[in-house]
C-alpha positions as CSV (number, residue, x, y, z in Angstrom):
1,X,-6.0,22.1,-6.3
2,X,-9.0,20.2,-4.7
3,X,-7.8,17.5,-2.7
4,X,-9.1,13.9,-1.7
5,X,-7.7,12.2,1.0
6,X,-8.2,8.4,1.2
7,X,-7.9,6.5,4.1
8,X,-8.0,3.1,4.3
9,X,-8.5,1.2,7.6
10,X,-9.0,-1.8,10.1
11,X,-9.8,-2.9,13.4
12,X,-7.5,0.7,13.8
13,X,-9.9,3.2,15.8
14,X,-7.3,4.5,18.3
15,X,-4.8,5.6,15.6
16,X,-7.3,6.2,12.7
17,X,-8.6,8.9,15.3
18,X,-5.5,10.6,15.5
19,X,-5.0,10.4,11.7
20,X,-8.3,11.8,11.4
21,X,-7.1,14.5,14.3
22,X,-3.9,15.4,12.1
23,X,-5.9,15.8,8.5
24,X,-8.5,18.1,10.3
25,X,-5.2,20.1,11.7
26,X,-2.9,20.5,8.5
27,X,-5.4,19.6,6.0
28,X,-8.6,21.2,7.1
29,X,-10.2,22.0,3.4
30,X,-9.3,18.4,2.2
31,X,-12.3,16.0,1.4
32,X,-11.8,12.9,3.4
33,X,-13.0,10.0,2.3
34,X,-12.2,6.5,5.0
35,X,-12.4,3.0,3.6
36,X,-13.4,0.9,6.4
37,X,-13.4,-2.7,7.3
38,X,-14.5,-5.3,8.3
39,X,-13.2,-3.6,11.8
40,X,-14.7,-4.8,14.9
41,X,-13.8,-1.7,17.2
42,X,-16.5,0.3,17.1
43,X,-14.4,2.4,14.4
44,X,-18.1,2.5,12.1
45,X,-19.0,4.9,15.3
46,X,-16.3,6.6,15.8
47,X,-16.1,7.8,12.4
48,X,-19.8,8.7,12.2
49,X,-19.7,11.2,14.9
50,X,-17.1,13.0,13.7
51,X,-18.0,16.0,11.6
52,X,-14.4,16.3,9.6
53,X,-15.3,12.9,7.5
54,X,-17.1,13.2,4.1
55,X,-17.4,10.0,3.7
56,X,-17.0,6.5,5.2
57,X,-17.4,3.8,2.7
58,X,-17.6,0.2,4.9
59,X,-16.2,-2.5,2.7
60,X,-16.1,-6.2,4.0
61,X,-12.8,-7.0,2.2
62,X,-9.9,-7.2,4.6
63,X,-7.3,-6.6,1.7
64,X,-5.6,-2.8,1.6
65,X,-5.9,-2.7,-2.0
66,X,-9.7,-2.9,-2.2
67,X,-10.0,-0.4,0.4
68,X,-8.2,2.2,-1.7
69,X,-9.7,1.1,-4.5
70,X,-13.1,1.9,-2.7
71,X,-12.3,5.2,-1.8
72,X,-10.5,6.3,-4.6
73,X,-13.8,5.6,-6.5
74,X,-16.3,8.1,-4.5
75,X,-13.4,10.8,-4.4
76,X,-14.4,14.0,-6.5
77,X,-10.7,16.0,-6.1
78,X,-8.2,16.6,-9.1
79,X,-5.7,15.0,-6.8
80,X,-6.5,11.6,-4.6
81,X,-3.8,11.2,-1.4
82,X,-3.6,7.8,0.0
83,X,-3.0,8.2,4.4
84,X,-2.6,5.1,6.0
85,X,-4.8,5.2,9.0
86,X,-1.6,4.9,11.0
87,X,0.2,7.7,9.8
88,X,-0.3,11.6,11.3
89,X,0.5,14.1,9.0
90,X,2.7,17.0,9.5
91,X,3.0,21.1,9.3
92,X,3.7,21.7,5.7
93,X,2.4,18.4,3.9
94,X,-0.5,19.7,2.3
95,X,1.9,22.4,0.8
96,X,4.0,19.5,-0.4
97,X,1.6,18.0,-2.2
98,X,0.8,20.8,-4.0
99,X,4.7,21.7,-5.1
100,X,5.2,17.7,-5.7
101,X,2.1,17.5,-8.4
102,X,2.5,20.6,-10.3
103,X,6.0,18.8,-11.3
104,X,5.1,15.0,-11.5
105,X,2.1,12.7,-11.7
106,X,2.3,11.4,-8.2
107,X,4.2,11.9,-5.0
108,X,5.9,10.9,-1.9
109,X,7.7,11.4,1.2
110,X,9.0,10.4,3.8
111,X,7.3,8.3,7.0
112,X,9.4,8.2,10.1
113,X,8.2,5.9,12.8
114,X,7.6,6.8,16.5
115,X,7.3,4.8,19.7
116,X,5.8,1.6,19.2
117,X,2.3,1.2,21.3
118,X,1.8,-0.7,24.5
119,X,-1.0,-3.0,22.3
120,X,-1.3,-3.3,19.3
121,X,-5.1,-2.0,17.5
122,X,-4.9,-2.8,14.2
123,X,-4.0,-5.3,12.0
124,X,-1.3,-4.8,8.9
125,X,-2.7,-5.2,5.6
126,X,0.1,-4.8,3.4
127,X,3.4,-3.8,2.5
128,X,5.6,-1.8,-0.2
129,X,8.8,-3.7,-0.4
130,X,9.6,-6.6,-2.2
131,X,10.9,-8.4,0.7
132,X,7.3,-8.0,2.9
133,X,8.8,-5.1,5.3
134,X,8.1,-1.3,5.3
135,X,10.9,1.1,4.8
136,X,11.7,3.1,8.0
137,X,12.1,6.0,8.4
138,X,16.1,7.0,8.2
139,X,16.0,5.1,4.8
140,X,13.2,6.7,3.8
141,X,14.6,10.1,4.5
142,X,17.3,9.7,1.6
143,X,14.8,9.8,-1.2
144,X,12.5,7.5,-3.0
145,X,13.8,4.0,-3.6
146,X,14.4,3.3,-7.1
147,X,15.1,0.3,-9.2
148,X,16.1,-0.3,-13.2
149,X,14.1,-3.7,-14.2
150,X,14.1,-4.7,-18.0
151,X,15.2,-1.7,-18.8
152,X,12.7,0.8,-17.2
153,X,13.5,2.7,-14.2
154,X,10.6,2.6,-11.4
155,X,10.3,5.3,-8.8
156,X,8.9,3.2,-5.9
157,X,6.6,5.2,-3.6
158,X,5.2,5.2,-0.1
159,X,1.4,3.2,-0.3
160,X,0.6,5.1,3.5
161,X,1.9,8.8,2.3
162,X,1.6,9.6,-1.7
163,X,-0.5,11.0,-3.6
164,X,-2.0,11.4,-6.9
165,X,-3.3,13.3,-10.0
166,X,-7.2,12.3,-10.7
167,X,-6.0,11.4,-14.3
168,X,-3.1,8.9,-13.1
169,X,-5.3,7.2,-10.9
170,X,-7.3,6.5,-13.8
171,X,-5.5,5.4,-16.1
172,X,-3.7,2.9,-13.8
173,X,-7.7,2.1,-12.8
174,X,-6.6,2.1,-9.3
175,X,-4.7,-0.8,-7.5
176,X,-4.6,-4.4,-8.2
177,X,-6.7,-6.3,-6.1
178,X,-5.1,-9.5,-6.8
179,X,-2.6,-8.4,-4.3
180,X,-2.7,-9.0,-0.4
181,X,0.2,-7.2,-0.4
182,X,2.7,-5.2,-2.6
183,X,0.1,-3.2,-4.2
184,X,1.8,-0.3,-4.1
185,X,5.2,-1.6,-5.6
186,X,2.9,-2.9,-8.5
187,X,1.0,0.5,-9.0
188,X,4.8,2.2,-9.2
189,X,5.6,-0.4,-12.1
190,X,2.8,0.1,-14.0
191,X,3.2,4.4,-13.4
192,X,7.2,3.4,-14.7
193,X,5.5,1.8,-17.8
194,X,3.3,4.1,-18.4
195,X,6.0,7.1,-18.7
196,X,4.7,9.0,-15.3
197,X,6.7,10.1,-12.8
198,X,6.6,9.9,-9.3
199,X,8.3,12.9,-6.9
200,X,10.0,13.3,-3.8
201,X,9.4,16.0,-1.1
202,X,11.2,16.1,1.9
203,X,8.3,18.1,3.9
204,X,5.3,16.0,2.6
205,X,6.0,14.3,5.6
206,X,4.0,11.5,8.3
207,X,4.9,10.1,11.1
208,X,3.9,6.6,11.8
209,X,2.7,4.9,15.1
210,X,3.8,1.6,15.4
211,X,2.4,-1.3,16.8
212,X,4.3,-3.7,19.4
213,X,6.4,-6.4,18.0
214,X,5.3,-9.6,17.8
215,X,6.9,-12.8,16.8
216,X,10.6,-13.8,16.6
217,X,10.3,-13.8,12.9
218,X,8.7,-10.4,12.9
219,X,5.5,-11.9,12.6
220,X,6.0,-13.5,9.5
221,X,4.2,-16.8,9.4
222,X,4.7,-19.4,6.5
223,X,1.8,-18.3,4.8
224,X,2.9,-14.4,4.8
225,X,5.9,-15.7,3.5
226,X,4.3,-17.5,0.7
227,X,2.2,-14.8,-0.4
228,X,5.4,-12.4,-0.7
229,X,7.0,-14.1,-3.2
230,X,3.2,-14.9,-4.9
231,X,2.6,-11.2,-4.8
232,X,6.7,-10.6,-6.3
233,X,6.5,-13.0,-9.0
234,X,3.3,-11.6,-10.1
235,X,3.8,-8.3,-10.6
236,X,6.8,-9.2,-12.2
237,X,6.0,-11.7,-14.5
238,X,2.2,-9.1,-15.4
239,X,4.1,-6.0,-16.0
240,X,6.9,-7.5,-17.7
241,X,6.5,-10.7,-19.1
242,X,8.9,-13.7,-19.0
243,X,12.4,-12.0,-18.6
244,X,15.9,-13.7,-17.2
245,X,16.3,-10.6,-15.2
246,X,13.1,-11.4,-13.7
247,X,14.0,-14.4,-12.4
248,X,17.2,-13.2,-11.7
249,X,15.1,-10.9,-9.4
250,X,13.0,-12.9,-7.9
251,X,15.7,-15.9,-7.2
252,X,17.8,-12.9,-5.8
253,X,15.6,-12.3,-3.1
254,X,14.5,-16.1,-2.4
255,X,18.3,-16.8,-2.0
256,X,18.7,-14.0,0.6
257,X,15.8,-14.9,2.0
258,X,16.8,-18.7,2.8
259,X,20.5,-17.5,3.5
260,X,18.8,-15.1,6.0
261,X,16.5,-17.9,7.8
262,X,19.1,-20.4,7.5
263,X,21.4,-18.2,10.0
264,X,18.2,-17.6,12.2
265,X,18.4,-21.7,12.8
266,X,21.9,-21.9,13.4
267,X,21.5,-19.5,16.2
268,X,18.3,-20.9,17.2
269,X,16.0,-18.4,17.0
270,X,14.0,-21.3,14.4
271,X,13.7,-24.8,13.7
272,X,14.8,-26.7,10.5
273,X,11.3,-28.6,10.0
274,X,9.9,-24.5,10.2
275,X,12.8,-23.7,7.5
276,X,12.0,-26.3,5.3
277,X,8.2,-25.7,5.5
278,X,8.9,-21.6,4.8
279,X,11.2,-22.9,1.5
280,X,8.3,-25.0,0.4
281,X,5.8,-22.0,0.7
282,X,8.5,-19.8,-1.0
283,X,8.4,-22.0,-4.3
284,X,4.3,-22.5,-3.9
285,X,4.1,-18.6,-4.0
286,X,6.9,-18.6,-6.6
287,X,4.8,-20.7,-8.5
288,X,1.4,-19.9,-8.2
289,X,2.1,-15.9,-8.6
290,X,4.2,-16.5,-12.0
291,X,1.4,-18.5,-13.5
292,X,-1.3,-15.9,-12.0
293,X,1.1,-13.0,-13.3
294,X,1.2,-14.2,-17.3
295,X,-2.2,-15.1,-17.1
296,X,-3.5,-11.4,-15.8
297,X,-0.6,-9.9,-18.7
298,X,-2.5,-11.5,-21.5
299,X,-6.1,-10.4,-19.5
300,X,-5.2,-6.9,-19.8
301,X,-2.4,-5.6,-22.6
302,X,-3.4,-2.2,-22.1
303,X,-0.8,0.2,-20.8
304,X,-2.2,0.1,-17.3
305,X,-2.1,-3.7,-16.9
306,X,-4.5,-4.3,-14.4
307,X,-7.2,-6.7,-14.5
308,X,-8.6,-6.6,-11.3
309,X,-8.8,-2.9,-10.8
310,X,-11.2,-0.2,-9.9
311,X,-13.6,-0.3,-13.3
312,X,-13.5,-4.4,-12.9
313,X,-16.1,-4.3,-10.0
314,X,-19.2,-2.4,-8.4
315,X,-19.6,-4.7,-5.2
316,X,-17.0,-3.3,-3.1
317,X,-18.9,-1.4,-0.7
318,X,-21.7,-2.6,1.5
319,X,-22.6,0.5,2.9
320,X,-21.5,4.4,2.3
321,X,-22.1,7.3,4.6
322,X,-22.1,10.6,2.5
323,X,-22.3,13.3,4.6
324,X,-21.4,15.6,0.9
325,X,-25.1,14.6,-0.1
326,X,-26.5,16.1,3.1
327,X,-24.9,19.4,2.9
328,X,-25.9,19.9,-1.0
């Protein structure tokens, strides 16, 4: 099996190094490939002296999805992994990539986090749950999440630690671009729909550095808030049309969600006038990603249901250093 490795990063170059350090150590004959940008760290040097990168594609989209998207189109392996540049790989994940695709179409595993760091280096660009957090890593541990929507069971994955045959990457065309965040959760619909299957292997394994907490809230401004349920209601409403367990789904998770910010006002840790603003973001995002979701369903009926995917665009990158090219 030939490998890729993807890497997507930004404004990171402290723990992209040591993600770099890890692939070079338990991954040595992978081609890695590192999606970067726009970063202001000095990452584009970084990256460029070392000799264990094949190829650094800068991009000057700040979204995660175009960043894979970027990679995944210069890698030449029969299987593409996706690292976030804040993961390290461990002792025996290479091997578990191998034993997860000889029996599925992609793979995951676990990513348990360690000490958080004194400042924080990067900034996060997406994340794989419905409600806008990361899984940690004692739930992660347990097996990959899954969920039964309109009658299709979906094997949720981890976007920072799974990878990929070449063909399944293609015929999903990559990841949705539309999405600022929940890109992965989308891709692991459309793999459900498709009839691929996603693995789990307990040794294909990363641990994550984590950055200091920040606001009260978790950092979750009104905005991030609004593009949650934008980005849920989407992929809902592309992959699967207009449903009542849909919006049973989606008005699920908006009730919890007001329930949840509700409680953090009665014990003030918020403010009503910042609850009632988060509410009305909620239904803007409600309402903006339904529409946006029926309109991309009827843009693309094909299985992989993605209209804004890798074959959609030839912009991405602003600038690629091959280093494969050199050594031919």
């Amino acid at each position: 099996m030939d490998l890729s490795v993807v890497v997507p990063t930004l404004n990171g170059r402290d723990r992209l190094g040591a993600c770099l350090d890890a692939l070079a150590a338990h991954a040595p004959e992978a081609e890695v490939i590192v999606a970067n940008g726009p970063s202001a760290d000095g990452t584009t040097g970084m990256v460029r002296d070392r000799d264990d990168v094949d190829v650094l594609v800068e991009i000057s989209d700040r979204t995660v999805n175009v960043a894979r998207n970027a990679g995944i189109e210069v890698a030449t392996g029969d299987a593409i992994a996706l690292v976030d540049y804040d993961n390290r790989i461990e002792a025996g994940w290479l091997e578990a990539v191998r034993t997860g695709l000889g029996d599925a179409d992609a793979v995951t595993g676990p990513v348990t986090p360690i000490e958080p760091e004194a400042e924080r280096d990067g900034e996060e660009r997406d994340d794989e749950r419905p409600d806008g957090e990361r899984r940690n890593g004692d739930e992660a541990r347990g097996g990959p999440e899954r969920r039964a929507i309109a009658n299709t069971e979906v094997t949720y994955f981890e976007g920072g630690n799974v990878a990929f045959r070449h063909e399944s990457l293609r015929d999903l065309d990559g990841f949705d671009e539309y999405l600022n965040t929940g890109g992965a959760r989308d891709a692991a619909h459309r793999l459900a729909q498709m009839g691929r299957t996603v693995g789990w292997q307990e040794e294909m394994a990363v641990a994550k550095a984590l950055p200091s907490p920040t606001a009260a809230d978790g950092g979750r401004t009104a905005r991030e808030w609004g593009w949650k349920y934008r980005a849920l209601a989407y992929r809902l409403l592309k992959n699967y049309g207009v449903r009542p367990t849909v919006a049973a789904r989606a008005g699920t998770h908006a009730v919890a969600d007001a329930l949840g910010a509700a409680g953090d006002v009665l014990r003030g840790e918020s403010t009503p006038s910042r609850w009632v603003a988060t509410g009305r973001d909620v239904l803007f995002g409600l309402a903006g990603g339904g529409s946006d979701g029926l309109v991309a369903r009827s843009r693309d009926r094909s299985p992989a249901r993605n209209p804004n995917g890798i074959s959609k665009r030839a912009d991405r990158a602003v600038a690629k250093y091959d280093r494969r090219a050199s050594e031919e």
